[in-house]
C-alpha positions as CSV (number, residue, x, y, z in Angstrom):
1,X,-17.9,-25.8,-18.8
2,X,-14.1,-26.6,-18.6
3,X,-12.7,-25.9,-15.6
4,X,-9.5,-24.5,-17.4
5,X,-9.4,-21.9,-20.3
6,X,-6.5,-21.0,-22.3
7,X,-4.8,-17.2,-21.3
8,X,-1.8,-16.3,-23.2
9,X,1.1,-13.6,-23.4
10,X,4.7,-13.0,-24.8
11,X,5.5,-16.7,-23.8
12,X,2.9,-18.3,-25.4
13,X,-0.5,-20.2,-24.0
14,X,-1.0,-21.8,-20.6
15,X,-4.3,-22.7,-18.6
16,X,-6.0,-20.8,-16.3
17,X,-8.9,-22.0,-13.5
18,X,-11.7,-20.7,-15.8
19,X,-13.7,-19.5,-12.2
20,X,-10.8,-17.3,-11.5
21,X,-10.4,-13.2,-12.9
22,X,-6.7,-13.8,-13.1
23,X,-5.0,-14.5,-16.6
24,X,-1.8,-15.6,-17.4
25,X,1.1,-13.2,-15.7
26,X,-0.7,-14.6,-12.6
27,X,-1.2,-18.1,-13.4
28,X,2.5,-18.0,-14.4
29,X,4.2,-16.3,-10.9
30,X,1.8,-19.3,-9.4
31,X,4.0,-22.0,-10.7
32,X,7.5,-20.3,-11.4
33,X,7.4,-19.5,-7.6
34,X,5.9,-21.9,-4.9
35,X,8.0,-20.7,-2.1
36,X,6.3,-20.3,1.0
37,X,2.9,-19.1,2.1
38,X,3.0,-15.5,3.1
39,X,0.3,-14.1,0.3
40,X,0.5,-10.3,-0.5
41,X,-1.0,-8.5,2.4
42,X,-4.7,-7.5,1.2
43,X,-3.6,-3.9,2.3
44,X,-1.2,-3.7,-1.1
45,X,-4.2,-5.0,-2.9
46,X,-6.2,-2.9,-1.5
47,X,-3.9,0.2,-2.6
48,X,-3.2,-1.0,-5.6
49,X,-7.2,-0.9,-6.4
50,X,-6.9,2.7,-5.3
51,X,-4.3,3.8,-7.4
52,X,-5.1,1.9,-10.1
53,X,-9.1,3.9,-10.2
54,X,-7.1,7.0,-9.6
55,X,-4.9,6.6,-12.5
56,X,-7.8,5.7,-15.2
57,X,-9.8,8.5,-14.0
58,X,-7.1,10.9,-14.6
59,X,-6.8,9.7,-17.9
60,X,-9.9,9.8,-18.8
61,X,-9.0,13.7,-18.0
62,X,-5.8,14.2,-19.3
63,X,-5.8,12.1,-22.7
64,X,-8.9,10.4,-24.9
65,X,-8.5,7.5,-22.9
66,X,-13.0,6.5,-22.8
67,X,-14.7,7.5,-19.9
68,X,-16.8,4.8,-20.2
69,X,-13.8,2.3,-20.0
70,X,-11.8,4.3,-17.2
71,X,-15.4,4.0,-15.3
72,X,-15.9,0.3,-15.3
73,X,-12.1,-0.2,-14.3
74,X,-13.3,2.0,-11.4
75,X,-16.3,0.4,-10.5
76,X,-13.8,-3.2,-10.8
77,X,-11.6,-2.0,-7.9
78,X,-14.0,-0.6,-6.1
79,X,-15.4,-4.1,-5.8
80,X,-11.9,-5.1,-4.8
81,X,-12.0,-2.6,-1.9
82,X,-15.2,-3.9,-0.7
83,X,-13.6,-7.4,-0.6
84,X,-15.6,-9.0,-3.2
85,X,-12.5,-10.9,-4.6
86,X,-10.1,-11.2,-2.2
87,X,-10.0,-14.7,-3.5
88,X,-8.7,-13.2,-7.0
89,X,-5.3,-12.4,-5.5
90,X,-2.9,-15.9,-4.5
91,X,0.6,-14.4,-4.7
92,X,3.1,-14.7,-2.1
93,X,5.7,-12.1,-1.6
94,X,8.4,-14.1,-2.9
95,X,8.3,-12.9,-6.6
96,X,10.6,-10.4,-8.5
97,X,12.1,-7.8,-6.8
98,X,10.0,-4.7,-8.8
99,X,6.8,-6.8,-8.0
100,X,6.1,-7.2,-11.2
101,X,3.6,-10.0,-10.5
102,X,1.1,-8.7,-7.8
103,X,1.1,-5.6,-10.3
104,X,-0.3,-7.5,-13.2
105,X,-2.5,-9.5,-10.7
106,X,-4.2,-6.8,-10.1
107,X,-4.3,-5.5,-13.8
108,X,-5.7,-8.7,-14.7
109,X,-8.5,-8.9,-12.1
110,X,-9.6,-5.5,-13.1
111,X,-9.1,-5.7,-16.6
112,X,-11.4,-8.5,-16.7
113,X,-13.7,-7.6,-14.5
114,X,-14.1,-4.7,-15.6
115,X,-14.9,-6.5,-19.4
116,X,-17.9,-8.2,-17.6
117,X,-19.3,-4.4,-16.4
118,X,-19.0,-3.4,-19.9
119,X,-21.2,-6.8,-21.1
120,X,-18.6,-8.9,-22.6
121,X,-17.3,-11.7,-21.8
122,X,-13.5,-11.7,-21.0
123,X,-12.9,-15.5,-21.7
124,X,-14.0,-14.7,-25.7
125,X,-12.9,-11.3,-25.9
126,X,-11.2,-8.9,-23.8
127,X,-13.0,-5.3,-23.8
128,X,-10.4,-3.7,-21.1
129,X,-6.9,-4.6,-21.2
130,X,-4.6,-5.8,-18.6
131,X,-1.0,-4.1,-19.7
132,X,-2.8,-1.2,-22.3
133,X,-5.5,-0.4,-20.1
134,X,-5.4,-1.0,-16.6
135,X,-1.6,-0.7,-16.2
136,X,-1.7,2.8,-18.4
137,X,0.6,5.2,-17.8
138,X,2.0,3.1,-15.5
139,X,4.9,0.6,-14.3
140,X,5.6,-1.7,-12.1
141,X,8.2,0.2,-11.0
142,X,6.4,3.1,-9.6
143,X,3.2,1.8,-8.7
144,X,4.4,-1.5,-6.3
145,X,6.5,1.4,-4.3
146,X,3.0,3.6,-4.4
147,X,1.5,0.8,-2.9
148,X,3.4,0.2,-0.1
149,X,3.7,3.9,1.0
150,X,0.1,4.0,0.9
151,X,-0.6,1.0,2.5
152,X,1.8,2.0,5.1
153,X,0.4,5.3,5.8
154,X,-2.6,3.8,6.3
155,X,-2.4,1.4,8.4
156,X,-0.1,3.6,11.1
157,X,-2.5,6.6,10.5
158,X,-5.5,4.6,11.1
159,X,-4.3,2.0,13.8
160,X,-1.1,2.5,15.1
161,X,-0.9,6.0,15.8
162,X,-4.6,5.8,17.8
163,X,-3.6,2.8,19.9
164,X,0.0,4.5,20.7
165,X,-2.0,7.9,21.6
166,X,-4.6,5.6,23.8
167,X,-1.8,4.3,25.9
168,X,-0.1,7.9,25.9
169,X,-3.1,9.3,27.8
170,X,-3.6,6.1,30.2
171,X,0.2,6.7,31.2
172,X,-0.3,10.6,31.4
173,X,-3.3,9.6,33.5
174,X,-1.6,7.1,35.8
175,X,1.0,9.8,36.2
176,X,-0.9,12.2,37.7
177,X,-2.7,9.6,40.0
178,X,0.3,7.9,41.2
179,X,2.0,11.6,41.9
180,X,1.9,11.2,45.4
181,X,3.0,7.8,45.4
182,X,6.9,7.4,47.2
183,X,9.0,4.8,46.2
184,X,12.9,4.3,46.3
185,X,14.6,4.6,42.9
186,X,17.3,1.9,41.6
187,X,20.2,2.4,39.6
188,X,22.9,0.0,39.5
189,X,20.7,-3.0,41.0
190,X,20.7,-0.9,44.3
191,X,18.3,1.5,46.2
192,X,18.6,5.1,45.0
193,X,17.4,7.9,45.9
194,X,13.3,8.9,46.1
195,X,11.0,9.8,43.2
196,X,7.2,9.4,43.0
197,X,5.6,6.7,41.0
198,X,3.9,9.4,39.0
199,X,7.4,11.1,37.7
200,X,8.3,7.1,36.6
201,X,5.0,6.7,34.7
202,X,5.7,10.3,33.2
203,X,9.0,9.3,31.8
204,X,7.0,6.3,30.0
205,X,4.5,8.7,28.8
206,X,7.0,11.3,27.3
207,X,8.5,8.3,25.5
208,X,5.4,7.6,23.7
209,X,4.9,11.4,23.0
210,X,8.1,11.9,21.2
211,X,7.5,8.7,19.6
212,X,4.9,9.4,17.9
213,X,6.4,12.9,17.0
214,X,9.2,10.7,15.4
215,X,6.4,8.5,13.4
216,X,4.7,11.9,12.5
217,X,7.6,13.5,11.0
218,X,8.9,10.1,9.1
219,X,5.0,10.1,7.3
220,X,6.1,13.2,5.5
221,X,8.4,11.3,3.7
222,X,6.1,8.3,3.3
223,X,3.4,10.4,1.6
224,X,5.2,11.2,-1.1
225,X,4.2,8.7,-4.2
226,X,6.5,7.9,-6.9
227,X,3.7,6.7,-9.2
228,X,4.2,8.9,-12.5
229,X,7.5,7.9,-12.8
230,X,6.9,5.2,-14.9
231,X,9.3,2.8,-15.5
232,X,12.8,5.0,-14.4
233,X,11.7,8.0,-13.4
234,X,11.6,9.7,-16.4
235,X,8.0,9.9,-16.4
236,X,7.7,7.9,-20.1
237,X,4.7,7.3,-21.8
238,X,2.7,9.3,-18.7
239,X,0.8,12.3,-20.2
240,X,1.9,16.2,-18.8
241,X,1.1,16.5,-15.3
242,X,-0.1,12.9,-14.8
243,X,2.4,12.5,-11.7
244,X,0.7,15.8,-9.6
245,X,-2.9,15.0,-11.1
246,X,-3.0,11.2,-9.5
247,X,-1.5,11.5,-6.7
248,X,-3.8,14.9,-6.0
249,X,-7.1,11.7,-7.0
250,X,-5.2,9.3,-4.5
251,X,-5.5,12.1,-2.0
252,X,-9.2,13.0,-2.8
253,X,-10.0,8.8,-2.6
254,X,-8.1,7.9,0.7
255,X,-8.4,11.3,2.5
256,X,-4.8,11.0,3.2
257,X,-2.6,13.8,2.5
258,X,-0.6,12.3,-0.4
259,X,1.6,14.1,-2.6
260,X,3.6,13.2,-6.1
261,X,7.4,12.2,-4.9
262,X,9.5,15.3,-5.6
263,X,12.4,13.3,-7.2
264,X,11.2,10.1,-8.9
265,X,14.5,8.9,-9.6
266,X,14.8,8.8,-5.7
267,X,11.5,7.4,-5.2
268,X,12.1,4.6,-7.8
269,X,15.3,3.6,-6.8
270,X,15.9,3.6,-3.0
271,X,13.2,2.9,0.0
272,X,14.9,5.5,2.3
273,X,10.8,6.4,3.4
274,X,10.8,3.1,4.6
275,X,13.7,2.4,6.0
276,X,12.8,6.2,7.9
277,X,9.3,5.2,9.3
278,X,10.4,1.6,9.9
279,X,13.4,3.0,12.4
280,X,10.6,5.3,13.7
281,X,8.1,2.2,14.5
282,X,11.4,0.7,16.1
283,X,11.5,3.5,18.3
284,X,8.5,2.9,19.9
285,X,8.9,-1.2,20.7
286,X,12.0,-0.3,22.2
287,X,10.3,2.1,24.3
288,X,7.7,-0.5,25.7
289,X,10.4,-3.1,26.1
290,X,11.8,-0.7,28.7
């Protein structure tokens, strides 16, 4: 067996590792950009493989689009949530502002995958299609900023949020015990006036508490997807109700409470969410610097 095949696309052929899922959109932001080493965090593959599942199941609802198809491209990024190919996905962040690239990464990994769950083989003929198939009803323009608000939620819902409320209740805790606890206060590098060691720890704990009220209220914004927006917002090429009825399957799949972006014009175009919940995160290291 070679250990290169041919892939090609709009720009013509170019070789592939034959052992790798990837085709030639991948093999291409490979060698166009070798700038640094910071791979894609596996938490954006890892959403993309949810909302890419999400959006072949719903259409397999909403158009003729086969079941049987939309099921295999399912079972593909399930496999990719599992970690069975985290080895499939080599791009750095430096790429193209839209990220185009990690996009089609993912479409090819699943698109060809997903041709060996329906028996064929994807180096002699390609059963599931990267762009037509996988990428349906879709863009790169709404499903990389999908991605990262998912990811994002994620990760503070899951990890951040618990380890801030752990150290919330130790310093609600200390509070209490130290209560009792004298000690001079300082202002100006001199000695103040008195105040118990527990009032001190209870300012650090209200600090954390309306921190995380902060993080709490910038998630609402982070929830909302812009995937059904297609390419500008307009929604083209997505069938009717595509936008409510993925993000409604991304919900049902993550157990996150995950809405379709109100405005995808907004949601395509700026990263205000982000820029929101990053301030918010900012909050809270400022607060245990102090």
């Amino acid at each position: 067996m070679s250990a290169f095949r041919i892939e090609k696309d709009t720009l013509g052929e170019i070789q592939v590792p034959d052992d790798k899922y990837w085709a030639a959109q991948t093999q291409r932001s490979l060698e166009n950009f070798e700038i640094g080493g910071q791979l894609m965090p596996n938490e954006i593959v890892r959403a993309f493989a949810v909302l890419k599942k999400a959006s072949a199941l719903v259409n397999a609802e909403l158009t003729d689009f086969p079941k049987e198809k939309a099921q295999a491209i399912a079972n593909a990024c399930d496999e990719i949530l599992s970690g069975d190919h985290d080895d499939q996905f080599p791009l750095v962040v430096w790429q193209t502002g839209s990220g185009t690239q990690s996009n089609m990464n993912v479409n090819e990994v699943v698109a060809n995958r997903a041709t060996e769950i329906l028996g064929g083989d994807f180096r002699d003929e390609k059963l599931v299609s990267a762009n037509d198939d996988v990428n349906k009803s879709q863009s790169s323009n709404d499903t990389f900023p999908t991605a990262m608000h998912m990811a994002t939620y994620e990760k503070i819902v899951s990890e951040t949020l618990p380890k801030i409320s752990l150290l919330h209740d130790t310093l609600t805790a200390k509070a209490q015990h130290f209560m009792e606890v004298t000690k001079t206060g300082r202002t100006h590098l001199m000695d103040a006036t008195p105040l118990t060691l527990g009032q001190e720890f209870s300012g650090y704990a209200m600090q954390l508490q309306r921190g995380t009220e902060a993080i709490s209220d910038s998630l609402h914004r982070v929830r909302e997807l812009a995937l059904g927006g297609t390419a500008v917002g307009t929604g083209l090429n997505a069938p009717e109700g595509y936008d409510e009825a993925v993000a409604e399957k991304i919900a049902q799949l993550t157990g996150h409470p995950f809405v379709t972006a109100e405005n995808k014009f907004e949601a395509l175009s700026a990263h205000d969410a982000m820029v929101e919940i990053s301030g918010s995160l900012k909050r809270v290291a400022v607060s245990l610097m102090h």
